[in-house]
C-alpha positions as CSV (number, residue, x, y, z in Angstrom):
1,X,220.6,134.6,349.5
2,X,221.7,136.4,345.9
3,X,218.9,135.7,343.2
4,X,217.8,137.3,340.5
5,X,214.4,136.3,341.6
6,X,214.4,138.1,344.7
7,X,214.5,141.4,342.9
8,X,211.2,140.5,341.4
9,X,208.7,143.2,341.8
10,X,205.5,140.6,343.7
11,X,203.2,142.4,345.8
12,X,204.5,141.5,349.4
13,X,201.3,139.1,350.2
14,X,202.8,136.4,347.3
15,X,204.2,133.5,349.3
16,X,208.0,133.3,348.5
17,X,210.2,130.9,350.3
18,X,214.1,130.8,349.7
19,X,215.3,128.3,352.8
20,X,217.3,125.7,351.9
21,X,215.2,123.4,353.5
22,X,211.9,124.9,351.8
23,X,213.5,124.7,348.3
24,X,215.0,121.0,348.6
25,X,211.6,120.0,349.1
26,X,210.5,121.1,346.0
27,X,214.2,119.7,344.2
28,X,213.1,116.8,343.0
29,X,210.3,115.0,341.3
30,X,209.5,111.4,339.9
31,X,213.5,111.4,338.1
32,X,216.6,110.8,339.2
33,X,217.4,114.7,339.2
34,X,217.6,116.9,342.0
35,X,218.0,120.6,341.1
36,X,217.3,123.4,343.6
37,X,215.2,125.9,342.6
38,X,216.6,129.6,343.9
39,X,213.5,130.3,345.5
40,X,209.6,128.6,345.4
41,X,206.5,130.5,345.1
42,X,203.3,129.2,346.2
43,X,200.9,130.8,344.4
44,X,197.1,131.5,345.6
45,X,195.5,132.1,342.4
46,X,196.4,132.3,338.5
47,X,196.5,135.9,338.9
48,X,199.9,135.2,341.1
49,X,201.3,132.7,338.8
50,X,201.1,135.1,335.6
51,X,203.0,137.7,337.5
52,X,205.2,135.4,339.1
53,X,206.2,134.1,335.1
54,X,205.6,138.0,333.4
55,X,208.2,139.6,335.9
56,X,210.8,136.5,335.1
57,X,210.2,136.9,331.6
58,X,211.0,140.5,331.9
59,X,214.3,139.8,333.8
60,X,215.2,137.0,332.4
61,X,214.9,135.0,335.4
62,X,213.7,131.1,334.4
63,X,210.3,130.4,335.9
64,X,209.4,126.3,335.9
């Protein structure tokens, strides 16, 4: 898959997932909306998440 977000600098322990299937899970909420995400990381800790959001900030890559 081309994204931006694979390019992201995580330590290779962070839980990234980029199937199709694994991101249509995570497509949709409660709206009527259904927009797939380029990849999904499950983050263990808030450690993870801060770098997960710092390098998108620093690439310009949206984090949600």
């Amino acid at each position: 898959m081309n994204s931006p977000l694979l390019e992201l600098t995580l330590p290779e322990d962070v839980d990234v997932r980029t199937s199709l299937i694994e991101r249509t899970k995570y497509a949709s909420d409660a709206s009527h909306y259904l927009n797939v995400p380029q990849a999904v990381i499950v983050a263990k800790n808030a450690g993870e998440v801060a770098q997960a959001f710092a390098e998108g900030a620093a690439r310009g890559v949206p984090v949600t």
